[in-house]
N, C-alpha and C positions, 0 to 999 in steps of 0.2 A: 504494500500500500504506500502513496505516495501523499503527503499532505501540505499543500502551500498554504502560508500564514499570514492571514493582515487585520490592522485594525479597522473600523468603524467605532469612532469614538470610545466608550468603554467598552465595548462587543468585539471579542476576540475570534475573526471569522475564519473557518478550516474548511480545505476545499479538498476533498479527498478524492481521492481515484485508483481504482483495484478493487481489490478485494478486500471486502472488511471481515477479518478473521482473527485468528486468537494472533497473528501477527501485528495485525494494526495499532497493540497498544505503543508500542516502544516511537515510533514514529508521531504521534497525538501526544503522548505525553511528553516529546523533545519540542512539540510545536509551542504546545502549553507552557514547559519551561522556558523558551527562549520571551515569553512576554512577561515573567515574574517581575517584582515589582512596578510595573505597571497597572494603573487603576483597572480592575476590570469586574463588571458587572455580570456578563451575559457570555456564553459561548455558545456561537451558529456554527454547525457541523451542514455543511450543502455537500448533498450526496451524489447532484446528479452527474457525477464521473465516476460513482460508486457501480461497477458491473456485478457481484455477486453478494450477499450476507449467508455464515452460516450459526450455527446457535453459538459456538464462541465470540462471534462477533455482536451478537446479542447479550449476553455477557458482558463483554466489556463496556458495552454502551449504556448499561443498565449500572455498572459500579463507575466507570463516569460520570453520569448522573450524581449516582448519590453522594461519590468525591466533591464535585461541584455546590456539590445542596450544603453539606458539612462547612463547605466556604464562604458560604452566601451568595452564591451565584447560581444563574439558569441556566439552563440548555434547552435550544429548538435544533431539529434537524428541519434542513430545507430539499425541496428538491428532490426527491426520492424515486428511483424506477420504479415502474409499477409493479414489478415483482417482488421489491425490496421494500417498499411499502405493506404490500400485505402480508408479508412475514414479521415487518412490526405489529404490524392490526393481529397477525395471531399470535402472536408471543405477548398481545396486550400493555407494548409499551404505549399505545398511544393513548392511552390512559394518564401517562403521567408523565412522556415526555408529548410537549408541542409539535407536530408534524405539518409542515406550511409545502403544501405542493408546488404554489409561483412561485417563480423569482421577484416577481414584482410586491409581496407581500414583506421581503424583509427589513421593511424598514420600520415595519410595524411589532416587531419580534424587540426588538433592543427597548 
């Protein structure tokens, strides 16, 4: 997995692409560390160069999550294929993480 990094004001946005698998942590969480002290509220995960998810990568996105929550901070994914979407809808994260299918909706996420 490959993950480029930038801000939007406090909202630190990840643009991922590959495969989201039990490998994807170490790449998101070097993304994450390179904005440390910097103010940040919100992290947007946009998926739509995400090609496959499997249940470890729902895992990680789920202790992510709750990494984030522990800090004070949100998480929305954007973007989602529509295969990778409803493997979230049935793993039932979308219960509790925000899932924004535009692009044009993210400005409403931060």
């Amino acid at each position: 997995m490959l993950v480029r990094a930038r801000w939007e004001k406090e909202t630190r946005i990840l643009l991922l692409s590959g495969r989201f698998d039990k490998f994807g942590r170490v790449p998101i969480e070097t993304a994450l560390a390179a904005g440390e002290g910097r103010a940040c509220n919100h992290v947007v995960m946009d998926f739509s160069r995400v090609s496959s998810m499997d249940s470890a990568g729902i895992g990680r996105l789920l202790l992510l999550y709750h990494s984030l929550r522990r800090k004070g901070m949100g998480l929305t994914v954007i973007n989602p294929k529509p295969t990778v979407e409803t493997l979230l809808d049935l793993a039932d994260l979308t219960t509790i993480i925000p899932i924004i299918p535009e692009k044009s909706e993210i400005r409403s996420v931060a």
